[in-house]
C-alpha positions as CSV (number, residue, x, y, z in Angstrom):
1,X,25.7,16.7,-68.2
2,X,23.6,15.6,-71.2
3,X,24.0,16.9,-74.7
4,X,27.2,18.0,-76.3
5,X,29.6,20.9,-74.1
6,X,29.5,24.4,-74.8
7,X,31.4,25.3,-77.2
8,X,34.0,28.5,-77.5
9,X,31.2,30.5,-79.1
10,X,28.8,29.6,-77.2
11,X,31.2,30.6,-73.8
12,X,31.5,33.9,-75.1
13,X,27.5,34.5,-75.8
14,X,27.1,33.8,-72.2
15,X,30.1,36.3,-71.6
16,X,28.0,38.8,-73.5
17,X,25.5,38.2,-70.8
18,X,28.3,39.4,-68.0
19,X,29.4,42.0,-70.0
20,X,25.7,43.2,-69.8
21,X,25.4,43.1,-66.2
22,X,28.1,44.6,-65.4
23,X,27.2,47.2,-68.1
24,X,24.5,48.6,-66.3
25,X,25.5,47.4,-62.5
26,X,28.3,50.2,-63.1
27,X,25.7,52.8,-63.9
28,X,23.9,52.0,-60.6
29,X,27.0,51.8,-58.2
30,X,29.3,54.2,-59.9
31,X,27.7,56.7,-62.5
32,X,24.2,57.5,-59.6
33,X,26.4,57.8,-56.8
34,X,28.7,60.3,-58.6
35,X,25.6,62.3,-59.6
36,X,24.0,62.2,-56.3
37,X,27.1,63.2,-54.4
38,X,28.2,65.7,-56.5
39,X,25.7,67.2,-59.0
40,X,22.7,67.2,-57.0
41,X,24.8,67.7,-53.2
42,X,23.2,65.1,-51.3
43,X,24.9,63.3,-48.5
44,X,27.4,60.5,-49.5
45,X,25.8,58.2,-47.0
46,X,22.5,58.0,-49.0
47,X,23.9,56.6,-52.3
48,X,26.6,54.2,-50.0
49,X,23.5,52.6,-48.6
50,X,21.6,52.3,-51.1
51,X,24.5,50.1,-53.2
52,X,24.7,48.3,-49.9
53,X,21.1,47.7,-49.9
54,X,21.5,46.2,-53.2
55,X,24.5,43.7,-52.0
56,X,22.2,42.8,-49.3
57,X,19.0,42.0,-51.4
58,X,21.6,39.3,-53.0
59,X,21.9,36.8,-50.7
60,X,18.4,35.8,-52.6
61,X,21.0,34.2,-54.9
62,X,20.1,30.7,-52.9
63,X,16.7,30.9,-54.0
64,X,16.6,32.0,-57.4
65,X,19.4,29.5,-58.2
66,X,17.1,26.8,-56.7
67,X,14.7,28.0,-58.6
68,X,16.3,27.9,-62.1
69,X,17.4,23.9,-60.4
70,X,13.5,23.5,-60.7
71,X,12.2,24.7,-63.6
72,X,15.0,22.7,-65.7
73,X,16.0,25.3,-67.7
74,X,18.4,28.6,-66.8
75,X,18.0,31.3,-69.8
76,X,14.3,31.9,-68.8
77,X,15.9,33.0,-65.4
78,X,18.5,35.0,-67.2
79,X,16.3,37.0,-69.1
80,X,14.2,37.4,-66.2
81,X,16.8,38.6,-64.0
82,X,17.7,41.2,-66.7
83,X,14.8,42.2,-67.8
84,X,14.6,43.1,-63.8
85,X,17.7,44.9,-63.2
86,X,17.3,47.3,-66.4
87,X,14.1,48.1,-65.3
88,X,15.4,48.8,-62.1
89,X,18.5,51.0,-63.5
90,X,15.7,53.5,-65.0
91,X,13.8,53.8,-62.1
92,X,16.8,54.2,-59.8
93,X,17.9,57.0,-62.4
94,X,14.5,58.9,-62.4
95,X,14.8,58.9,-58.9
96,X,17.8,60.0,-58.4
97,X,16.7,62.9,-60.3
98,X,13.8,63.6,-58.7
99,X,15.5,63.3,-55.5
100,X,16.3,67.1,-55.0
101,X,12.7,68.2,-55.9
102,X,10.3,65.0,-54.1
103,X,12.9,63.2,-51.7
104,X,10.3,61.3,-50.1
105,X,8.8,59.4,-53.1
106,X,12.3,59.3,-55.0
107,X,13.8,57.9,-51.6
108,X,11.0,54.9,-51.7
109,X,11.1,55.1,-55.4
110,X,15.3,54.2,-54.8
111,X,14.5,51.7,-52.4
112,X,12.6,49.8,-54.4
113,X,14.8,50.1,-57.6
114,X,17.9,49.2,-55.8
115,X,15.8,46.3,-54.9
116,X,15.1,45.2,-58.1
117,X,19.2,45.7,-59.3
118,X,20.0,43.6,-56.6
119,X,17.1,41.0,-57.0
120,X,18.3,41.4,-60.7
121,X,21.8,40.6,-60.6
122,X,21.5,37.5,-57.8
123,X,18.4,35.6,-60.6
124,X,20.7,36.7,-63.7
125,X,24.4,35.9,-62.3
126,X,23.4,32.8,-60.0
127,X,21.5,30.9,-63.6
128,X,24.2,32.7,-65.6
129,X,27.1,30.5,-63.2
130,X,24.9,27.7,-62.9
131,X,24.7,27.2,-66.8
132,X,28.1,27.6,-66.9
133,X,28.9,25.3,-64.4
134,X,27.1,22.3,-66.0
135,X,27.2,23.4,-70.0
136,X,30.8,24.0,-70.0
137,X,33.8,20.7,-70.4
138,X,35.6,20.4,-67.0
139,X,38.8,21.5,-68.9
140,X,37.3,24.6,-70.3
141,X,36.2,26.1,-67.2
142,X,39.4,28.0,-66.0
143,X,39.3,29.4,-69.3
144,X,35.5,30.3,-69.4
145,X,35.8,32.2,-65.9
146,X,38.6,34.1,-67.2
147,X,36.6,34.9,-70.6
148,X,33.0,35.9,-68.7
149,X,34.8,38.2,-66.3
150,X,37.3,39.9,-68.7
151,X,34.3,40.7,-71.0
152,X,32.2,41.9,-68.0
153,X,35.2,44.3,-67.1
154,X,35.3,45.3,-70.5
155,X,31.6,45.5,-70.6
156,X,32.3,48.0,-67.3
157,X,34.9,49.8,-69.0
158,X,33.1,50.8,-72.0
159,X,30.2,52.0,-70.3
160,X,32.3,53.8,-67.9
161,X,34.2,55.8,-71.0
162,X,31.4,56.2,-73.1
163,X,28.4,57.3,-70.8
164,X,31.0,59.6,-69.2
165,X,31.6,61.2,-72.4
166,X,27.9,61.4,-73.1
167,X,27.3,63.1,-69.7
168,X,29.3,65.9,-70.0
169,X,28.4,69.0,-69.7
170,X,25.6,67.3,-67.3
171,X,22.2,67.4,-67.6
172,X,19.3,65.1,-65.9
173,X,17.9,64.8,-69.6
174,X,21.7,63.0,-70.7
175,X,21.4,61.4,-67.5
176,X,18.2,59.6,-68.4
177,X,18.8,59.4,-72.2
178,X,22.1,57.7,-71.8
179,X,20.7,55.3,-68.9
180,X,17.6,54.2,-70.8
181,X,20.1,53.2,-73.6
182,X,22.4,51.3,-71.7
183,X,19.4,49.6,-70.0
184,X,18.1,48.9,-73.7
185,X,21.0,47.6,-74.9
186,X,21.9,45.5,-72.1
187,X,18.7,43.9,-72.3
188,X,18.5,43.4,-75.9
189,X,22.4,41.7,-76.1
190,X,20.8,39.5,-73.3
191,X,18.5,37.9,-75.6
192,X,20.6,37.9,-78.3
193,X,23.3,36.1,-76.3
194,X,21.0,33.0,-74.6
195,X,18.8,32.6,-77.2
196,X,18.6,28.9,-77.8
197,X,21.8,28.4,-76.5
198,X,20.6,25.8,-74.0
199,X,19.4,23.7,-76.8
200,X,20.7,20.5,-77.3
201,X,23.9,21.5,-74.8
202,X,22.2,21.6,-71.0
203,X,19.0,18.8,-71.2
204,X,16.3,20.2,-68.5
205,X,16.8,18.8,-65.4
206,X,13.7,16.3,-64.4
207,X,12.3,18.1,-61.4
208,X,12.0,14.9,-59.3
209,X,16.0,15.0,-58.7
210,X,15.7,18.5,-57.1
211,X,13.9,18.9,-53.4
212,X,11.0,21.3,-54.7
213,X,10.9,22.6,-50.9
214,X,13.6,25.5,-50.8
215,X,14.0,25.0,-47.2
216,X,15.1,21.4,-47.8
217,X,17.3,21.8,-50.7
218,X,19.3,24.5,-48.8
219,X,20.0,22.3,-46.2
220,X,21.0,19.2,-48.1
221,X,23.5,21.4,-49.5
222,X,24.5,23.3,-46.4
223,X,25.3,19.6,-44.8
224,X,27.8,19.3,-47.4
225,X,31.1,19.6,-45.3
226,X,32.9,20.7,-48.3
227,X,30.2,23.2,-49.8
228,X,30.2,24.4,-46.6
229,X,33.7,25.0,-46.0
230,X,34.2,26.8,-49.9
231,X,31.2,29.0,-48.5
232,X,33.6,30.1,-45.8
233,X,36.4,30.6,-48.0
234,X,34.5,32.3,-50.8
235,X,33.8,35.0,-47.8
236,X,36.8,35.3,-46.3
237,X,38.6,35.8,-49.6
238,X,36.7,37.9,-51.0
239,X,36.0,39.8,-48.4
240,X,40.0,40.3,-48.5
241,X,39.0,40.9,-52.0
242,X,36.6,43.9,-52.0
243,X,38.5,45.6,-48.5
244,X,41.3,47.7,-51.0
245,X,38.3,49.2,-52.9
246,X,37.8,52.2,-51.0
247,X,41.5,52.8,-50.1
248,X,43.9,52.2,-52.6
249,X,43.1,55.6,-54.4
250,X,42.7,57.9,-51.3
251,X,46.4,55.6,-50.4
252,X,48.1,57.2,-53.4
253,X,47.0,60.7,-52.8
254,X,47.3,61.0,-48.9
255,X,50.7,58.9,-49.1
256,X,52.3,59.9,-52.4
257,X,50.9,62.7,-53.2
258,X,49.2,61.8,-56.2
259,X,47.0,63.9,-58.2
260,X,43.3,62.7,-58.8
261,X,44.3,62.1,-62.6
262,X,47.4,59.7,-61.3
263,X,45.8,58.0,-58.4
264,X,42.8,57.4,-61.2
265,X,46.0,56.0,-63.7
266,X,47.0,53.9,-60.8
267,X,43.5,52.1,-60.6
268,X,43.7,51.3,-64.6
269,X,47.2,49.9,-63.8
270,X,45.5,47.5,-60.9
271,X,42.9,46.5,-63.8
272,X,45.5,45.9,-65.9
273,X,47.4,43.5,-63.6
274,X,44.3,41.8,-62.8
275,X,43.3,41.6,-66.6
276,X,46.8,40.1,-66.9
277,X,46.2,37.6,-64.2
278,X,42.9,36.6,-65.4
279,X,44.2,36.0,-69.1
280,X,47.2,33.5,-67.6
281,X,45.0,31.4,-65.1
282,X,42.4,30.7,-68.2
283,X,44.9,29.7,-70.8
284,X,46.9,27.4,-68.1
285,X,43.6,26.1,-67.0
286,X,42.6,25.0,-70.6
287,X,46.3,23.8,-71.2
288,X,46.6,22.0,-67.5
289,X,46.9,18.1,-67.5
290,X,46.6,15.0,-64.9
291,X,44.7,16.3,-61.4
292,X,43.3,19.1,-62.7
293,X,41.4,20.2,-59.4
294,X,45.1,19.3,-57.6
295,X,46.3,22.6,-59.7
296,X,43.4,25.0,-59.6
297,X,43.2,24.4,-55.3
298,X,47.1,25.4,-56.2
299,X,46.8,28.1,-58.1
300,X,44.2,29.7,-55.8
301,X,46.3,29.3,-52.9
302,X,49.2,31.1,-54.4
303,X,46.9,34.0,-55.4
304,X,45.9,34.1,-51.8
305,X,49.5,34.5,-50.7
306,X,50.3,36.1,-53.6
307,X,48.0,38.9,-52.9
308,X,49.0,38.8,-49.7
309,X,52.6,39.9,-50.0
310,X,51.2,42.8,-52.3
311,X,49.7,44.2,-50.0
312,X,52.2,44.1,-47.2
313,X,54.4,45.6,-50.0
314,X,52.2,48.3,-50.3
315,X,52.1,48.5,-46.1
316,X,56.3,48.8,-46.7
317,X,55.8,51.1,-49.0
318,X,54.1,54.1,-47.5
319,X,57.1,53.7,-44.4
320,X,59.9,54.1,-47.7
321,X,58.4,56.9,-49.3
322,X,58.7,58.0,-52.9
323,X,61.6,56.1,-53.7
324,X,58.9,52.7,-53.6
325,X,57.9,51.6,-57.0
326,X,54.6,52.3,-56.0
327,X,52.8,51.4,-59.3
328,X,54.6,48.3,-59.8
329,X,53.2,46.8,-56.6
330,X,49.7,48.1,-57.1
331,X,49.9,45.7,-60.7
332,X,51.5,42.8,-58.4
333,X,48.5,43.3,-56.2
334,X,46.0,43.7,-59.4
335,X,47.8,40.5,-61.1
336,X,47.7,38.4,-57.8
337,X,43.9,39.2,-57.6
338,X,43.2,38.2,-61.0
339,X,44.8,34.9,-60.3
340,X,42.9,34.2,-57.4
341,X,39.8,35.1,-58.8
342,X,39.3,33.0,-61.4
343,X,40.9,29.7,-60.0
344,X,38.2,30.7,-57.4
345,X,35.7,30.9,-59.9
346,X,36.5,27.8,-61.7
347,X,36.6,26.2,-58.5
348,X,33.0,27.0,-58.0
349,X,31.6,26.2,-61.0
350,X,33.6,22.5,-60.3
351,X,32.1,22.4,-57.3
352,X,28.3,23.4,-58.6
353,X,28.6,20.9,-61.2
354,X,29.1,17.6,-58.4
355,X,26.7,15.0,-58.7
356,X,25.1,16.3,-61.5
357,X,23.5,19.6,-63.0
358,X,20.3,18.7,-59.8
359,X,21.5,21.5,-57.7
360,X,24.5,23.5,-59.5
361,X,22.1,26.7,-59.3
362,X,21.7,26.3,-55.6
363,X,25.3,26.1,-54.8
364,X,26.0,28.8,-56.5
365,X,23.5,30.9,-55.2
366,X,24.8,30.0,-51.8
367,X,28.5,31.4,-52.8
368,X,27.1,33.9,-54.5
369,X,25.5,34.9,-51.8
370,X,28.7,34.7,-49.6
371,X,30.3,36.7,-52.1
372,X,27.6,39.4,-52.4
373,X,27.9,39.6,-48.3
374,X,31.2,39.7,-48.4
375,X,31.4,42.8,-51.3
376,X,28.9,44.4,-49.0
377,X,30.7,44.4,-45.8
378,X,34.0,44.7,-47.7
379,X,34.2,48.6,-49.3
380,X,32.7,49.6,-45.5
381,X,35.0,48.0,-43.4
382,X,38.1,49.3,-45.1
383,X,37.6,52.7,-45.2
384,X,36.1,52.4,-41.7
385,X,39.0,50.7,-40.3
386,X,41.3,53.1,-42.0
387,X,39.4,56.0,-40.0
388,X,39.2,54.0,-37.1
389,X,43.1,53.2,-37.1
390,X,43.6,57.5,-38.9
391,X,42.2,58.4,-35.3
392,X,44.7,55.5,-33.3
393,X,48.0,56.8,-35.1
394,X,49.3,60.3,-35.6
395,X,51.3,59.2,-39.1
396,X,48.7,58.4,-42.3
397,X,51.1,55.7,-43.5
398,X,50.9,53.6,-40.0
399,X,47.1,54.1,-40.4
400,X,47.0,52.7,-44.0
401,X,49.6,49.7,-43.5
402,X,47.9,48.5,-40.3
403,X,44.2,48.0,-42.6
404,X,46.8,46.8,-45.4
405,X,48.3,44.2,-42.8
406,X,44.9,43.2,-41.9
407,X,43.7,42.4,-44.9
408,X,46.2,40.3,-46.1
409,X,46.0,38.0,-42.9
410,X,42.4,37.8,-44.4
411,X,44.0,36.5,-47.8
412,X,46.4,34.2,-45.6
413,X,43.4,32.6,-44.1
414,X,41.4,32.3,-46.6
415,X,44.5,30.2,-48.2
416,X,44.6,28.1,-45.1
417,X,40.9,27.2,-45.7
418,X,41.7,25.9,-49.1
419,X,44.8,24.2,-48.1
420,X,42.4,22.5,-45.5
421,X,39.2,21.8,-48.1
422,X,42.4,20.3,-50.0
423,X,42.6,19.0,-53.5
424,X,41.4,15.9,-53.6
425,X,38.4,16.3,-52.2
426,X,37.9,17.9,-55.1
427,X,39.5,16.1,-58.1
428,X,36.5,13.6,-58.9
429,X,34.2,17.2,-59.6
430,X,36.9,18.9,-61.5
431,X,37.4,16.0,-63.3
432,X,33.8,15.9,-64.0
433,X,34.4,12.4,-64.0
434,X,32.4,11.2,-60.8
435,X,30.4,12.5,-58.3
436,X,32.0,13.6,-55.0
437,X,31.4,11.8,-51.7
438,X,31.1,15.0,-49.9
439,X,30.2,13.5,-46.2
440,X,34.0,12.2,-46.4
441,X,35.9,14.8,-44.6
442,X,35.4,17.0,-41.6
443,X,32.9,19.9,-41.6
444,X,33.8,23.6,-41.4
């Protein structure tokens, strides 16, 4: 890396960025598919697939990460990306309102703005990591993946709250008012967050170090036994990860007997655990000394088990009734998340920043795209396997521990695949100190 690290201020400009995604990625995936489903009656199925349409466009992340590898520079692709997704968020909104009145042309219309989100989010995120990944001192970097995802689940959180209170009482007019303002804003904090940030921190990377032939460049990464085998372990985890999504709620009012306003509490309390989680892995990052990579490949194994146990706590808990301290274990779960997610995170910006800033956008495209599969196939296969396993088993709690059970073998696997990629094939690119020899080792 050539030029002086990011600094703290400059981390949290790019955090800004995050915090804008997920800003108006929440409006798309959350706010649309309320409105759909409810205000304007329509089946579930067509906003489901259309947010799964939007995961799917994102295993693009490979190329748009090679691209930004190319060109030198990563804020062009930022803004690009984000320029992209907003416009995408206002055409997906206009459709959804027209979808009552032209459902043809508001179907294609949705098609092709869920395109663009997802298109969006793979060129903005992927150059976002990749900048990151080579702009940030290796002992920084468990703190900056806590800081950019704690500000993009604020950024969530806001726009949740606010546009919700700007909604009501509904009316497609608020709808599109309140989404052509988020989209604005978003767009414009983009610009005011990267602008010249890359200047004098991340040098342009001299073309002639990057294969200019996608194709080529994908390969020479995929041959990488050790990119390969974090690409594994970045789906299995998170698709471990992403499984609860659709569950944990439905688990607290089917089980407990929750209300919609407590089972809706009990999510905050999961956020809150994670929060928590997040917060402790980036301050013990920063503070960590000696093999740093030895502790990170720690750390996210422990998450892996950690989460784990949560959730055959929560399995325990529907067979005990009542009496469990059911909220406490849904923070235990939340908290163990947060660990593992950003020791996983700072693990892949390590790992993007090996050799050199030549192809940091690349690898992370490729785990982002593992990750965006993973999210994709994640939300569906827990609540299908919980109907699947609903229509096995005559009790609700059997159903709901068995999908619990299963996912945390998922978390216990994907700790066995970092146990296996193992530290110290990994210490040299923490350290940022040398390049690693990635053909030593066996493949995945």
């Amino acid at each position: 890396m050539s030029g002086r690290p990011l600094g703290w201020f400059g981390i949290v400009r790019l955090g800004l960025v995050q915090a804008a995604i997920g800003s108006v990625v929440v409006l798309t995936t959350s706010t649309l598919n309320r409105v759909m489903a409810v205000e304007y009656a329509l089946p579930v199925s067509i906003p489901a697939a259309l947010v799964a349409w939007h995961y799917a466009v994102q295993l693009s992340r490979p190329r748009w990460g090679h691209g930004s590898d190319v060109g030198g520079a990563r804020t062009p692709w930022i803004v690009m990306g984000m320029g992209v997704l907003a416009l995408g968020a206002l055409i997906a909104t206009n459709a959804a309102v027209a979808m009552t009145d032209a459902p043809v042309l508001a179907g294609i219309a949705s098609v092709i703005a869920y395109a663009m989100i997802g298109g969006g989010v793979a060129a903005a995120g992927t150059s976002l990591l990749a900048l990151l990944a080579t702009a940030v001192a290796p002992e920084r970097r468990p703190a900056a993946a806590a800081i950019t995802w704690i500000m993009m689940i604020v950024g969530i959180v806001l726009t949740a709250g606010i546009s919700g209170q700007l909604l009501d009482p509904f009316s497609p007019q608020r709808l599109i008012f309140v989404a052509s303002g988020i989209a604005v804003i978003a767009f414009v904090l983009t610009l005011i967050a990267v602008r010249g940030i890359e200047r004098g921190v991340a040098r342009s990377v001299p073309s002639e170090t990057v294969p200019a032939d996608f194709r080529t460049a994908l390969a020479s990464v995929w041959n990488e036994p050790v990119a390969r085998q974090f690409t594994v372990f970045v789906f299995v985890s998170m698709l471990a990860y992403s499984a609860q999504d659709l569950i944990l709620e439905p688990y607290a009012g089917l089980v407990f007997g929750y209300t919609l306003g407590q089972s809706t509490s009990l999510a905050g309390v999961q956020h809150g655990g994670v929060l928590v989680g997040m917060v402790l892995v980036g301050i013990a990052g920063s503070l960590l000394r000696g093999d740093r990579a030895v502790w990170m490949t720690r750390i996210t194994e422990f998450g892996c088990v950690a989460s784990a146990l949560a959730l055959a706590a929560l399995a325990l808990a529907g067979q005990t009734g009542p009496a469990w301290p059911l909220k406490s274990t849904v923070f235990a779960l939340g908290f163990a998340n947060g660990v593992f997610a950003v020791s996983a995170i700072a693990m892949m910006m390590s790992l993007a920043g090996a050799g050199g800033e030549a192809r940091s956008g690349l690898k992370m495209g490729v785990w982002g795209a593992a990750q965006a599969m993973a999210f994709g196939l994640g939300g569906f296969a827990g609540a299908a396997g919980l109907d699947l396993m609903r229509r096995l088993v005559d009790a609700t709690p059997d159903a709901f521990a068995t999908v619990f059970i299963l996912e945390g073998i998922l978390f216990v696997f994907a700790a066995a695949l970092m146990l296996r990629l193992g530290a110290r094939k990994v210490v040299a690119t923490a350290d940022g100190s040398a390049p690693l020899n990635f053909n030593s080792g066996g493949s995945a």
